[in-house]
N, C-alpha and C positions, 0 to 999 in steps of 0.2 A: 539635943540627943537625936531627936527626930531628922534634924540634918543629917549630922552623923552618917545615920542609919541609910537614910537616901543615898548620902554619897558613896557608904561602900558599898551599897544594890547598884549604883551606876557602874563603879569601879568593874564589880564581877563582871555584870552583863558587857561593857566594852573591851574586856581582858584578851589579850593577843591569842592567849591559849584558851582549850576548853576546859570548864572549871564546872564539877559535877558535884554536888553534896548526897550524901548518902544515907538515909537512917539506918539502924543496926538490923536490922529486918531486909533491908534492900532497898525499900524505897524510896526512888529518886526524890530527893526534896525541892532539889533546884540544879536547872544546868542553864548555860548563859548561852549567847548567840553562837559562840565559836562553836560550842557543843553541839546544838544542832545542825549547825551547817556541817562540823566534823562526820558526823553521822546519818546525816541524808534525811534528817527529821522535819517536817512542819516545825516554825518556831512556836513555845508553850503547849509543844505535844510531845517531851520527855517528862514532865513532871506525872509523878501518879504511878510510873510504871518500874517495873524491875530493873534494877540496874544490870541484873544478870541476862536481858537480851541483848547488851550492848558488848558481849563476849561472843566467840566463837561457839559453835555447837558441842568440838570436843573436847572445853574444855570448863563448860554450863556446868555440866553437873560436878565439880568440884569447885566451883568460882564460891559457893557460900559457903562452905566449908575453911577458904581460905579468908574469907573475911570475919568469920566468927571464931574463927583461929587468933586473927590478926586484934581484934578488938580485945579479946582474952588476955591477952600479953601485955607487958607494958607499953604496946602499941608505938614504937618510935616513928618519927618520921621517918618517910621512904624517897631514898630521891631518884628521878629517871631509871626507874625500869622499864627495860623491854618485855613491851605483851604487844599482843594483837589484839584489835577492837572489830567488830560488825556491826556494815553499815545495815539499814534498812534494806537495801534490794538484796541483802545478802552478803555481799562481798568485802571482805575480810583486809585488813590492812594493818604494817605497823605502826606503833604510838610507843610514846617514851611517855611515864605516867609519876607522877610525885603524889604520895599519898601522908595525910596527917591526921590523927583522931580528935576529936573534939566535943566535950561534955557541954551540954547546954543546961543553963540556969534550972532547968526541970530535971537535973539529971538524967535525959537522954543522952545516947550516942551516938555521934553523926561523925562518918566518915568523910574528909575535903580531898577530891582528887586533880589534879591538875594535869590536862593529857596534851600532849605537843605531837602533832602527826612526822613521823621519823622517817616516811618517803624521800623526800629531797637529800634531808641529811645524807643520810643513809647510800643515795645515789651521787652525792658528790664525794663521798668520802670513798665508797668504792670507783667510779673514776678516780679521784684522785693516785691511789695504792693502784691502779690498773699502768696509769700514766706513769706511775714511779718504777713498778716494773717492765714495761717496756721501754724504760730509758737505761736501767739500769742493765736489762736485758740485750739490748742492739749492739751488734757490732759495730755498729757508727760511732764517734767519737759527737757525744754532745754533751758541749759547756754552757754553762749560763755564766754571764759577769754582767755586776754593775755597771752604769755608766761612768766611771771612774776605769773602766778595765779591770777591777780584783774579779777573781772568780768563784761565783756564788755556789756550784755544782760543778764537780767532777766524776761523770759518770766512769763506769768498769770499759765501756767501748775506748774513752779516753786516755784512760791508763794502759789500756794495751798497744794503740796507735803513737801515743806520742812518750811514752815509757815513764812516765813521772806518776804518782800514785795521788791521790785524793787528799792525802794530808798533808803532802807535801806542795799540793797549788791551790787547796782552797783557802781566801785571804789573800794570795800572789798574785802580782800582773802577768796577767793575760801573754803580757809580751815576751816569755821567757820562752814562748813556742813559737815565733813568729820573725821572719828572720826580718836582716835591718834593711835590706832592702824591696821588703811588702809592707816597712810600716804607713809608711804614706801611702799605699794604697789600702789598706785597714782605716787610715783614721777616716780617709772617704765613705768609707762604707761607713763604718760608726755615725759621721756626721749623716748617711743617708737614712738609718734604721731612728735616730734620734727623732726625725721628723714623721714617722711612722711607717717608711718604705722597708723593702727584705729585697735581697739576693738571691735568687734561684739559680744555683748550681753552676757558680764561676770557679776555674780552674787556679788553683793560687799555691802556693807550698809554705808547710810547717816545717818548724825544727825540731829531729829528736830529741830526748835526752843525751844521745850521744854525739850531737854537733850535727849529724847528719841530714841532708834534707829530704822530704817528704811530698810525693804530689800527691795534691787532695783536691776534691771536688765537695764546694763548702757551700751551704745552704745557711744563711745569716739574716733571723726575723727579731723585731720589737719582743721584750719581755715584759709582761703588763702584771700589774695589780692586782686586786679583786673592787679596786672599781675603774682600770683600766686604764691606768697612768702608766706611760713608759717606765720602766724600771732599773734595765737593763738589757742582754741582748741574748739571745740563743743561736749557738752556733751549731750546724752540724756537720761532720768534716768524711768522708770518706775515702781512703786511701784506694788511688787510680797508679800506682806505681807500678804495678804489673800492666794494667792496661794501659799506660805510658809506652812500656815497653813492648807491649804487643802491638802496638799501633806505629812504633818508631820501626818492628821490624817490618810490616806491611809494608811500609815506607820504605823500606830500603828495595822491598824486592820489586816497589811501584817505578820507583826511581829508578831502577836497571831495565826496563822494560823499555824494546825497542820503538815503541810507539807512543805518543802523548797522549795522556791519559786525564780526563775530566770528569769530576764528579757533579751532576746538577743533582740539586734540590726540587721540589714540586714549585717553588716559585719561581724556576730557571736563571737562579742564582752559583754561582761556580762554589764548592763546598770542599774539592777534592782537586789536587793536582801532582803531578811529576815533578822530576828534573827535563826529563824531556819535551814539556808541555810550556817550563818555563824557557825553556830554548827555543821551540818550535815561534812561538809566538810573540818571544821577546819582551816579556814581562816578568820580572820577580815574584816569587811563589805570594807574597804577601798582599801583591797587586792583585793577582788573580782570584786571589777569594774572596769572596761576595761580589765577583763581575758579575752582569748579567753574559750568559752564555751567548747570548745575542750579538757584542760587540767580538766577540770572537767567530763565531761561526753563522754569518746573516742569512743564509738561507737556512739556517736553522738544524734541527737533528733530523736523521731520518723518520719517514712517517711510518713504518713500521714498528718503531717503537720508544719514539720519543713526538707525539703530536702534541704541536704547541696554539692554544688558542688562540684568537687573533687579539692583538695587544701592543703594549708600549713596549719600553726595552727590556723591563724583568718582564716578560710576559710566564705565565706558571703554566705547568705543564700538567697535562691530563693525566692523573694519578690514575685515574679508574683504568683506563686504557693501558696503563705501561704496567700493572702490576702482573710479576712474573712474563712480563712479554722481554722477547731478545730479537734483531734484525736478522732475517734472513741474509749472511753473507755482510759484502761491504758495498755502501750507498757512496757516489763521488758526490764531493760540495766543494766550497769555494773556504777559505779560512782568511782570518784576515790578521794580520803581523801588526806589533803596536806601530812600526811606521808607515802602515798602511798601505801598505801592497800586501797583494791577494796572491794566495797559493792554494792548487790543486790538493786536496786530497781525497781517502777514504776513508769511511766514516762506521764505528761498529756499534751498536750499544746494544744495552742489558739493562733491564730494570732490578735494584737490589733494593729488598724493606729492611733494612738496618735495625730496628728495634726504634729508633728513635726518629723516622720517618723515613720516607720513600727516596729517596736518586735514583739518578739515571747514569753510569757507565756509559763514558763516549772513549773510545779508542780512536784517535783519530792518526791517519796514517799519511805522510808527506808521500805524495807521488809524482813529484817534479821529475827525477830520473828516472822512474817508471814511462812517465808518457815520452821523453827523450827518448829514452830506448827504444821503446813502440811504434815511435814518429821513425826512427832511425830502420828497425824492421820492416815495415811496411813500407819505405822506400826502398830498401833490398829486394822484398820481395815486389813490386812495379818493378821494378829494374830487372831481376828475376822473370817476369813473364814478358816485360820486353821481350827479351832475351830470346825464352822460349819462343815469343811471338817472328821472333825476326829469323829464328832456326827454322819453325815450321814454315814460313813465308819462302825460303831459299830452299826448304824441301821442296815445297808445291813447283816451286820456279823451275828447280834441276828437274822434277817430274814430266813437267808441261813440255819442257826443253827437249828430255829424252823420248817423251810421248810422240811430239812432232815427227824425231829422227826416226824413231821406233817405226811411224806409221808409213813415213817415206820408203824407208827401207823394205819395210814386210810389203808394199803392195807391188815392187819389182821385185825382190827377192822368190814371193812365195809363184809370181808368173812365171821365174824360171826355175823352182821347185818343182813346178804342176809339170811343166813340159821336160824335166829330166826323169822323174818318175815316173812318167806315163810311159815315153819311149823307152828307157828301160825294161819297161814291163813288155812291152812290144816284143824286144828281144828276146826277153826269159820267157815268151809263149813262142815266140819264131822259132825259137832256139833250144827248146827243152832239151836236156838230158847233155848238153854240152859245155865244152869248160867256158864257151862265149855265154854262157847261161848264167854261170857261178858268177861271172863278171859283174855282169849287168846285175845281179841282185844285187854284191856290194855296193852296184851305183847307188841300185833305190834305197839302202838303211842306211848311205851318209844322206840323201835328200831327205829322207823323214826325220834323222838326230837334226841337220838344220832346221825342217820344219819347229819340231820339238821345241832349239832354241828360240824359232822367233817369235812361238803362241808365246812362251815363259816372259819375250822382251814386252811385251804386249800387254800381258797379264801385268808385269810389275808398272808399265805404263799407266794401268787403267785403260787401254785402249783395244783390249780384249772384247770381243762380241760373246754376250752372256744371257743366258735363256734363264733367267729363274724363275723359280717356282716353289711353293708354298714344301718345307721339308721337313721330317723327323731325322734330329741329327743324330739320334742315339740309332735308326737305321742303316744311314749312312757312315756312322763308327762301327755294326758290327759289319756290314757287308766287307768295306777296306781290312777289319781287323782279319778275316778271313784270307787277304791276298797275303797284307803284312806277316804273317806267318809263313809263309813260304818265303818268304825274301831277304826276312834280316836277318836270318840264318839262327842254329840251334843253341850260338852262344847266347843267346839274349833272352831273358826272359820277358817275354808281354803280357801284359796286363791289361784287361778295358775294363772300366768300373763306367755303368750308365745309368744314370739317378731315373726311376721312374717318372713316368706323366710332366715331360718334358714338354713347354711350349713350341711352337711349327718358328722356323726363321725363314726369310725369303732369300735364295741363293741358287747359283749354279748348281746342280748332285756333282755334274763331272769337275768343276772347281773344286767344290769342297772336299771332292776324294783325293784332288791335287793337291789342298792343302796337309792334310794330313798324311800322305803317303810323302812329298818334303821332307815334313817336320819327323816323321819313324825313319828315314834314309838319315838325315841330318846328325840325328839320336844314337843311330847305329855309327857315323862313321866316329861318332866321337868315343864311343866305347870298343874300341877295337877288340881288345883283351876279355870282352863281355861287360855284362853289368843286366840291370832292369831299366823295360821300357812301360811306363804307367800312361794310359790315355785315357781321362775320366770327365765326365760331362756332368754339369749340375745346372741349374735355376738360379740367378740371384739378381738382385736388386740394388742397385748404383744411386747411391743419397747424393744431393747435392752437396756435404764434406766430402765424400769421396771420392767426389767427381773434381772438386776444386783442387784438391792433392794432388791431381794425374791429370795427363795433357790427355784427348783423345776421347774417353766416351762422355757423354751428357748423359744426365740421372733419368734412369729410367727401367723396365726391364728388360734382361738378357742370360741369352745361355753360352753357359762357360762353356770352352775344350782348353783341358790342358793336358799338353803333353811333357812328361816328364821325365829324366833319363841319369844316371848314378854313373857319367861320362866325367870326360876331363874339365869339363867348364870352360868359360870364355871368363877373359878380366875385363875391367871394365872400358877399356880403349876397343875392345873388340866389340863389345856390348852396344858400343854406341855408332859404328859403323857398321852392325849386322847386317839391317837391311838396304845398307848402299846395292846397286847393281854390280856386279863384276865383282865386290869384295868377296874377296875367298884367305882362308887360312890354308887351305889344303894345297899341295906341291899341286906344282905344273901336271896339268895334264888329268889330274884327278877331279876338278870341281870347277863350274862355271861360273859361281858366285851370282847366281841367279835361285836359287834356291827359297832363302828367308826373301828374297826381294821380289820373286812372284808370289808369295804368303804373303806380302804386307799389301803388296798390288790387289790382290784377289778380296783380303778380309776388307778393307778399306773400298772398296769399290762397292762391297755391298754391307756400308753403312755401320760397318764393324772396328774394332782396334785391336790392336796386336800389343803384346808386354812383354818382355824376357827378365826372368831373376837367372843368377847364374856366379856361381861361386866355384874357384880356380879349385879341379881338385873333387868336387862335394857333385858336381852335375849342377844338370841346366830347366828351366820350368820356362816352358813358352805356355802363355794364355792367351787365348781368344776370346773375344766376348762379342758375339755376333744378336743382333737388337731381335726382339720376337715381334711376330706379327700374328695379328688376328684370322688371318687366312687360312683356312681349314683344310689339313695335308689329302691331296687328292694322289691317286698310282700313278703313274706314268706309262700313259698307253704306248707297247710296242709293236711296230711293222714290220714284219719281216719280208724281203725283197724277195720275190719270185726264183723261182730257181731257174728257172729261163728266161732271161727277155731276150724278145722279140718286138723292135722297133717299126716291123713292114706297117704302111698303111700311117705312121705318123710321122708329122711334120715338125721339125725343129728348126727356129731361127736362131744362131748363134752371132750374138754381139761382141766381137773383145777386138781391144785395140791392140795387143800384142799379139805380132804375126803365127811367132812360133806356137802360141798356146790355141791361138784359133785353129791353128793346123792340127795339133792332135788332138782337139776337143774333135774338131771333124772327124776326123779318123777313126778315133772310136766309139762316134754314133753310127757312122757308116759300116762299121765291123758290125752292129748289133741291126743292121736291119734298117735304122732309123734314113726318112727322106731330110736334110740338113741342107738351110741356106748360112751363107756366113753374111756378117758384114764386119767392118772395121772400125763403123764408128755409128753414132746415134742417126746421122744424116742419112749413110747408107742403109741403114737398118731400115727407117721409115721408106724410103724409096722400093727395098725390097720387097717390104710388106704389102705396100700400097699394088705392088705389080705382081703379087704373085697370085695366078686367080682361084687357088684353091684354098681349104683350109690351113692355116697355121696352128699346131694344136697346144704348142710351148716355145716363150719367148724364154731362151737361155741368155742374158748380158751380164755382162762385167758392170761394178757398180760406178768405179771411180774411172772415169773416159775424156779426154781434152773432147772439149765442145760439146757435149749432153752426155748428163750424169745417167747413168743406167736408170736411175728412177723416174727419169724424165722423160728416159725412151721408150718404157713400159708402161706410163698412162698414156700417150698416142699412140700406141701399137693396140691398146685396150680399148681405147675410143672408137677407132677403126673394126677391132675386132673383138668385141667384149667374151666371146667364147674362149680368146684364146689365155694360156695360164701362162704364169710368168715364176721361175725360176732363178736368182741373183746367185752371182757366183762373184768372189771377192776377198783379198789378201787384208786387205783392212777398209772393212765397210761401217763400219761406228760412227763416222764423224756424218756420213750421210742418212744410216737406217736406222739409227737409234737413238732414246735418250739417256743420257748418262750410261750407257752401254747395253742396255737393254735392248733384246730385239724386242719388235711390235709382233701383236701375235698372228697381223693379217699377211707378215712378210716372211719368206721363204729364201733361206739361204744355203748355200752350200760355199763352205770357207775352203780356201784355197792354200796349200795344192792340195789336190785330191785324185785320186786313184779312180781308173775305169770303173770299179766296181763300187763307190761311193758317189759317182759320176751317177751310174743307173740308178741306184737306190731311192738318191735325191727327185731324179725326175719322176722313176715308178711312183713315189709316195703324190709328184704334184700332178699328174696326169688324171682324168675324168676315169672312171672306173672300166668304162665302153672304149678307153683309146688303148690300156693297157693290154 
């Protein structure tokens, strides 16, 4: 009995649950080890105490009431109920409790409780109903089936995707939804979940209930146990059939895209491609996916926005750096074809985060006939300024040519100018008031229209003698616009627009008035019937595009004049022989065709270019674009010549190799008083000098003389006689007094012909102030 007794005190004390005995009073009689560890007690420190602190606080003060209730009655067993127990620190937990009454041999009553802690339970079983409702809940299609195939669960997501109902395929194979040509690739899979492997989200297709197929994207794991043996399989299926077809259309409008188009992934593997990419490159769409990008395009993506580490052939691609980055524009690379020739192109890309990771967008663009083209251009255009090169080279040449002739001609020409003009004028003072008076003037205004012509041959030669000096042009446009008004008569309306704070250019004033008073005559004859003449000045600045476009100025700055006119126009035959010399549109008799061709002479000589637009009809725009200079516009000091000279008391030596001019150069120093030796040439000159024993107080020569150049006879006449001033008179003096037509400012000319009283003027201005 004693055994007995021991053994069922062992039993209690090692019992899985905790087992609490109760006297009818409350006092704990006995509780076993589960008990105390259930309740956070020291073990053999429940016995003695109330079983009512082993309850919650609100619900103590009724707990005896239900036990003295409970032993009152015919006390049945109780099985798992739910109550709550408190542990010692307080905190309160549930228990599932079986309670039994029990009369002991003394007739006492002792209550046996038996408590099972219902945390676990309780939290598996709620997972479990969470997990039941979220399956049954999901729009996803998931089945469970045995390893056999019959199907263990058919959720509500499955019944709506694949249209069969729950009682109609649980117990049925599996394969009634699976068409016959994915069975073998199902049984793969099955044979790979058997051995404990899953399927993440492989692309496969179902069959409806109504025959029809189905794309799905199917997630396929091991179904276990509760002690975790394979059982069967979990499948979950989600219908991509719109997204099929949202992707087939992207495709269509990738594939119409005139450029091949590649999609990299961050490992620089090809994920994405065309029809045109499959062409471009000569691989089949299926070849190209999973290429590394590399064997396609070896110098790689642009580093704008595809930088690729340094690496082997998938080398992966800087994700940090391409995320929302796009290339500026198009980068050229090299691409390379599966038969391994290499082609030019351009290269675009974009970085796109998909949802399911990063790519990179390459637009890449074949530009084999681009650079043909280009190659083929750009030998146009050499060919092109050839061209242009070889027309301005036979310009300068006919220039050079006509310069020569030009120069030959004005320096006899303007000798017997000087000597028809002067004796003329002889006449028209000899002769005043008679008809042999009237004569002789028309001599002298055809000898100055000749003169006229041959400065104009001269000026379009470049072989013109030019004084410039530092100018304000908008001065010199309002002085001329002042004459211009009197001249191109009242049909015409003028206009001058001059832009303030103009920079200074370096030019002739009496040129520049030339040129513009040209281009208003010009203006006017082409508007006979009237019209408007606009001459306006501005400031602008010649970039090197602008300057490559147009033959004629280098970049730099310049001030405009354009003159502009609502005339008949020129077409373009005329346009391009404007400034030849002698070409004229106008009848016989009316025009020299020296006009535009002493402008292009004049603006081109001092460092400028000339333009015409001009449309048949509409009027004509000549532009000037003359270079500015830093030289700061000084006045121009005027002399005005004595109202009487008188020559008595000064010596003039007269140099000229032409008889007849020597003779009235004499004549009319000898009319004004002046003592005058002549000579004929540089030899005689020196000889004179040397012998003559008083002062000489002006060396008058000609510049251009067979056997010593005027210049030559004037520093030994200077050596000799350094008091005495020197005076050059000259039809074409440039090629010896000047550079590039400029006179020097230490040399002293009087251009040829010239009149007695331009004769005086010149000397009065070089003579010592004590000789005048």
């Amino acid at each position: 009995m004693e055994a007995l007794e021991s053994l069922t005190g062992l039993l209690v004390e090692e019992a899985p649950d905790a087992v609490i005995i109760v006297a009818a009073d409350g006092t704990i009689a006995l509780a076993n080890r589960r008990a105390h560890g259930m309740f956070g007690y020291p073990e053999r420190k429940l016995a003695g105490r109330s079983v009512d602190e082993l309850v919650p606080d609100e619900i103590r003060a009724v707990h005896a009431q239900h036990r003295s209730g409970y032993l009152a009655s015919a006390h049945p067993p109780l099985r798992r109920l739910p109550l709550r127990g408190r542990r010692c620190d307080g905190s309160v937990f549930p228990v599932e409790v079986s309670l039994a009454a029990v009369t002991a041999p003394g007739g006492e009553m002792y209550v046996t409780a038996v408590l099972r802690d219902d945390t676990a339970h309780r939290e598996a079983e709620q997972a479990r109903a969470l997990l039941a409702s979220i399956v049954q809940s999901s729009h996803d299609a998931i089945v469970t089936t045995d390893l056999d195939g019959l199907v263990l669960t058919w959720n509500p997501g499955a019944e709506l995707l694949y249209g069969h109902t729950a009682a109609e395929m649980v117990g049925s194979p599996v394969h009634r939804i699976i068409p016959d040509d994915r069975r073998v690739d199902e049984d793969e899979v099955l044979a790979l979940v058997r051995l404990g492997g899953r399927m993440d989200r492989y692309r496969t297709y179902r069959r409806h209930a109504d025959g029809s197929a189905i794309a799905v994207s199917l997630l396929v794991s091991p179904l276990r146990d509760a002690t975790g043996a394979i059982v069967g399989v979990t499948a979950t299926a989600r219908d991509i059939s719109d997204r099929e077809q949202a992707e087939a259309r992207v495709q269509a409008v990738l594939d119409a895209a005139p450029d091949a188009l590649l999609g990299v992934d961050a490992a620089g593997s090809v994920v994405l491609v065309n029809a045109e990419a499959e062409r471009m490159f000569g691989y089949p769409r299926h070849d190209l996916t999973h290429m590394a990008v590399r064997r396609l395009l070896p110098d790689g993506l642009p580093a704008a926005s595809a930088v690729l580490r340094t690496g082997g052939d998938s080398t992966p691609l800087d994700t940090e750096r391409l995320t929302g980055a796009t290339t500026q524009g198009w980068a050229t690379r090299t691409a390379r074809r599966r038969d391994g020739t290499d082609l030019p192109v351009d290269i675009s890309c974009s970085a796109l985060d998909t949802g399911d990771g990063l790519i990179v967008v390459a637009a890449v663009r074949d530009i084999t006939d681009r650079l043909a083209v280009e190659a083929e251009q750009q030998a146009l255009r050499a060919e092109a300024e050839q061209q242009k090169m070889e027309a301005r080279f036979q310009r300068t040449q006919r220039l050079e040519s006509l310069g020569q002739l030009a120069g030959g001609v004005a320096h006899d020409f303007n000798n017997l100018l000087a000597v028809i003009l002067n004796y003329a004028a002889f006449i028209v003072e000899d002769s005043a008031g008679t008809p042999l008076a009237k004569d002789a003037e028309q001599i002298a205004r055809a000898a100055r229209r000749g003169s006229d012509l041959t400065h104009q041959l001269l000026s379009f030669a470049r072989r013109e003698v030019i004084r410039p000096r530092a100018l304000d042009v908008n001065t010199v446009v309002t002085e001329v616009h002042q004459m211009l008004r009197r001249s191109i008569g009242e049909h015409i309306t003028l206009a001058v627009r001059t832009a303030p704070g103009l920079p200074a250019v370096m030019a002739d004033p009496g040129q520049l008035e030339q040129v513009l008073v040209n281009l208003a005559v010009n203006a006017r004859d082409a508007m006979p019937g009237g019209g408007h003449l606009t001459i306006d000045t501005a400031a602008v600045a010649v970039d090197a595009d602008h300057a490559a476009g147009r033959s004629g100025p280098i970049p730099g700055r310049y001030v405009r004049i354009r003159v502009s006119d609502t005339g008949t126009g020129m077409p373009k035959d005329v346009i391009d022989r404007a400034f030849d010399p002698f070409f004229t549109t106008k009848p016989s008799g009316q025009g020299t065709g020296l006009g535009l061709a002493t402008v292009y002479g004049i603006i081109t000589q001092a460092g400028g270019t000339v333009q015409i637009y001009s449309e048949t009809g509409l009027g004509t725009t000549i532009t000037v674009l003359m270079p500015v200079t830093d030289t700061a516009v000084t006045a121009e000091s005027t002399q005005q010549p004595p109202a009487v000279v008188d020559g008595h008391g000064i010596t003039v030596l007269v140099v000229e190799d032409e008889d007849a001019l020597r003779e009235v150069t004499e004549r009319i120093l000898l009319r004004a008083g002046y003592t005058v030796l002549t000579a004929a040439d540089g030899v005689q000159a020196l000889r004179r000098a040397k012998a003559y024993p008083h002062r000489i107080d002006l060396l008058l020569t000609d510049v251009i003389m067979p056997g010593m150049l005027g210049r030559d006879v004037a520093a030994a006449v200077m050596a000799e006689r350094p008091e005495t001033r020197v005076l050059f008179m000259s039809g074409y003096a440039q090629p010896v007094l000047t550079t590039h037509g400029t006179l020097s400012a230490d040399v002293h000319l009087l251009e040829k012909p010239f009149t007695s009283v331009e004769l005086m003027a010149a000397m009065q201005a070089q003579l010592p102030p004590g000789a005048r």
